[in-house]
Residue, then its C-alpha position, 0 to 999 in steps of 0.5 A: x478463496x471461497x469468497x471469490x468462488x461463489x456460484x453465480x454469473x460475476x463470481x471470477x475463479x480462483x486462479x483469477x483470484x490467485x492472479x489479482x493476489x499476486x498482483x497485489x503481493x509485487x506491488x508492495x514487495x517493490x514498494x517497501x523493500x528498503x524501508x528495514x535497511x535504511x541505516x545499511x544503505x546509510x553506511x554503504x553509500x556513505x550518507x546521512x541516515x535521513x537521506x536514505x529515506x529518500x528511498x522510501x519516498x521516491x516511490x510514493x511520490x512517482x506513484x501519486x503523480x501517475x496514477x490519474x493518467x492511468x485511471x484515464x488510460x486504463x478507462x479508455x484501453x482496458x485492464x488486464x493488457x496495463x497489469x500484465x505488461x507493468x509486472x513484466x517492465x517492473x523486473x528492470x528497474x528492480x534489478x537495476x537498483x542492485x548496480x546503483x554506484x550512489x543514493x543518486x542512481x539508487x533514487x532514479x531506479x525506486x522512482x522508476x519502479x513507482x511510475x510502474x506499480x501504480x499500473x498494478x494497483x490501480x487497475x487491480x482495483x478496477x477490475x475487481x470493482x468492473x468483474x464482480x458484484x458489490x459484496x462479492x468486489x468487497x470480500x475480493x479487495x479484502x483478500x487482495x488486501x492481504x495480498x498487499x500486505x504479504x507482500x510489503x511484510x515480505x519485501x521487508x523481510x527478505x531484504x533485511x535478512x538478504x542483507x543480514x547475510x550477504x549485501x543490500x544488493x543481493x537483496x535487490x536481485x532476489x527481489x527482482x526474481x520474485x518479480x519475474x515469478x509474479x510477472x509470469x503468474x499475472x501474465x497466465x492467469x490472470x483473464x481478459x475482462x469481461x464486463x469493462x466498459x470503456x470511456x471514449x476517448x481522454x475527454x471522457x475520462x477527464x470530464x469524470x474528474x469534476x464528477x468524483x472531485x463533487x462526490x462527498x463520499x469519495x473525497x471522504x475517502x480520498x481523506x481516508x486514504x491519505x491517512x492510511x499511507x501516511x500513518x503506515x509510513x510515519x510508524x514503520x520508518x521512524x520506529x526503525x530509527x528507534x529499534x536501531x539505537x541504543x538500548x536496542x541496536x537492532x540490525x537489518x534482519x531483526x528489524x525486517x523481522x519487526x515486520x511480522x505483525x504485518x501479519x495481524x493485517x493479512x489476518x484482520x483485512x478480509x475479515x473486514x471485506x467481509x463486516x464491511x458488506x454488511x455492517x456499518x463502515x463508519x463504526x468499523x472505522x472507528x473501531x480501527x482508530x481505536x486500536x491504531x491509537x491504543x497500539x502507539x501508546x504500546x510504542x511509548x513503553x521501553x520494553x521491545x515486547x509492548x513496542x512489537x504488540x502496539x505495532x500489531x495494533x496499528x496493523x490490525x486497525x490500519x489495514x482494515x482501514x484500507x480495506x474499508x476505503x478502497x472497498x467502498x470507491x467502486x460503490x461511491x463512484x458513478x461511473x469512470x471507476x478506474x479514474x476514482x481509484x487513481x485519485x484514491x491511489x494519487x491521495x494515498x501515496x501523497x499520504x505516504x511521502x507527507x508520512x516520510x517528511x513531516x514526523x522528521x521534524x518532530x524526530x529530530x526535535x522529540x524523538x519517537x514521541x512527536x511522531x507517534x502523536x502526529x500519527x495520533x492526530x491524522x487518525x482522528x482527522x481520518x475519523x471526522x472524514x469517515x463519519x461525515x462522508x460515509x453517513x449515508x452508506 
């Protein structure tokens, strides 16, 4: 939080800090929480395990169609008013999931939470880009990083171990408590914006698209984006069907425990906020490829041991990639911020489900193997984009 804190006229306060965390965390608590139950949902609603993935998905999808339209409203109205009231609206649907009869309804309720999350992200983004200067909006994304990252480790865990010792649905319940908690934090703390500038009307906001869809640097790390998300959701879906069978046969709370090397990320994100203000992006970029590569031929070894420390690899390279990414939009963008993050956020999460459909394939066909060697080849395309596009930062 010091780096949040700092003497000066855009230094923003702690408990503004403390908000824009908290937003990040129940964005990704909601976002991953069925992704360690996925063989439990299977066998209680009585559908194949690849269909239950579906619920991952959903999601990803929703976020990626509405994020443009909330850069485009969030430009023209403002900020803290779309955060605040989609943090509250967010507690129903996550409640409503614990009563879902079928994979039907349940997939109705985790798409409806991912038309309201990107209301948190992206606008998140966007203020930290409008409220703080360049280094200072880097250090902050990188502690709002981590905040992300808690928070998708802790959705996992809770549910798996909620789960493990009552029922799926309690675990959704529980997780919608910790929604209406977060809800509230955001709503108090978090100020009115000081320095937002707004695009006059829907015209404004759709003539900046040209500008951001013309911009090398950002469709360089729209790129990114894509890669980061699907990465993350090719690696942590398809290891948990792995970890689930023989020889393993984990069970939903060890294999939300598995997501404790989400940890390496809160670690390794603000630490490369902090490098990547003052060192050179595209060398940080490929010192992450090199540890997310290194961390998947940790995952073709047999013992758990090495699956779990080439896991943490990939945390300690991915997360910093977003970092990375999403710290750099609010320099690349000229002007229409908000919009440039929703075209990031729209990149990304078409990343994600693209992540959830294409290693299927190769699952079925070549097990663990094929999807980690998928994951291996978007990461080195995620590297050509990065070093062409970020050349000149």
């Amino acid at each position: 939080m010091n780096a949040v804190s700092e003497a000066g006229p855009t230094a923003i306060p702690r408990t503004t800090a403390l908000a824009l965390v908290v937003a990040g965390f129940v964005t990704f608590v909601n976002m991953w929480c069925t992704q360690a139950i996925l063989p439990v949902l299977a066998k209680s609603l009585q559908v194949s395990p690849a269909l239950t993935g579906y619920t991952v998905t959903a999601p990803l999808v929703a976020t990626a169609v509405m994020a443009p339209l909330i850069g485009m409203i969030s430009d023209r109205f403002g900020r803290r008013i779309f955060i605040r009231g989609a943090a509250l609206l967010l507690v129903i649907p996550t409640v409503l999931a614990a009563f879902s009869s079928s994979l039907t309804m349940l997939i109705a309720c985790r798409f409806a939470q991912g038309l309201l999350l990107p209301f948190i992200f992206t606008i998140t983004i966007a203020y930290i880009s409008d409220e703080m200067t360049p280094i200072n909006a880097m250090k902050m994304v990188g502690i709002y990083t981590s905040g992300t990252i808690s928070g998708g480790f802790s959705g996992r865990l809770i549910v798996g171990f909620v789960t493990a010792l009552a029922n799926w649905r309690i675990g959704f319940l529980v997780i919608g408590a910790i929604t209406l908690a977060a809800a509230l934090t955001i709503t108090f703390l978090l100020p009115k914006e000081r320095r937002f500038q707004p695009t006059l009307g829907i015209s404004g906001a759709l003539s900046s698209f040209p500008n951001h869809l013309s911009n090398r640097r950002l469709l360089g790390t729209y790129a990114v984006g894509f890669g980061v998300l699907f990465s993350l959701v090719s690696v942590f879906t398809f290891i948990n069907f792995r970890l689930a069978e023989a020889p393993y046969n984990l069970g939903p709370a060890a294999l939300g425990a598995i997501f404790v090397v989400y940890l390496g990320g809160v670690a390794a994100s603000p630490v490369a906020g902090r490098l990547g203000a003052r060192m050179n992006r595209r060398m940080l970029m490929a010192v992450c490829v090199g540890l997310i590569l290194t961390g998947l031929a940790l995952t073709l070894a047999s013992p758990l041991w090495l699956i779990c420390l080439g896991l943490l690899f990939v945390c300690f390279g991915v997360f910093p990639q977003q970092t990375l990414a999403t710290g750099f939009i609010g320099v690349a963008a000229r002007g229409a911020k908000s919009t440039a993050v929703g075209l990031y956020v729209t990149t990304y999460y078409v990343g994600g489900s693209f992540g959830g459909i294409l290693p299927a394939a190769a699952w079925h066909d070549t097990g663990w193997p094929g999807c980690a060697a998928i994951t291996a080849i978007v990461q080195l395309a995620m590297l050509g984009f990065a070093l062409k596009s970020w050349r000149d930062t």
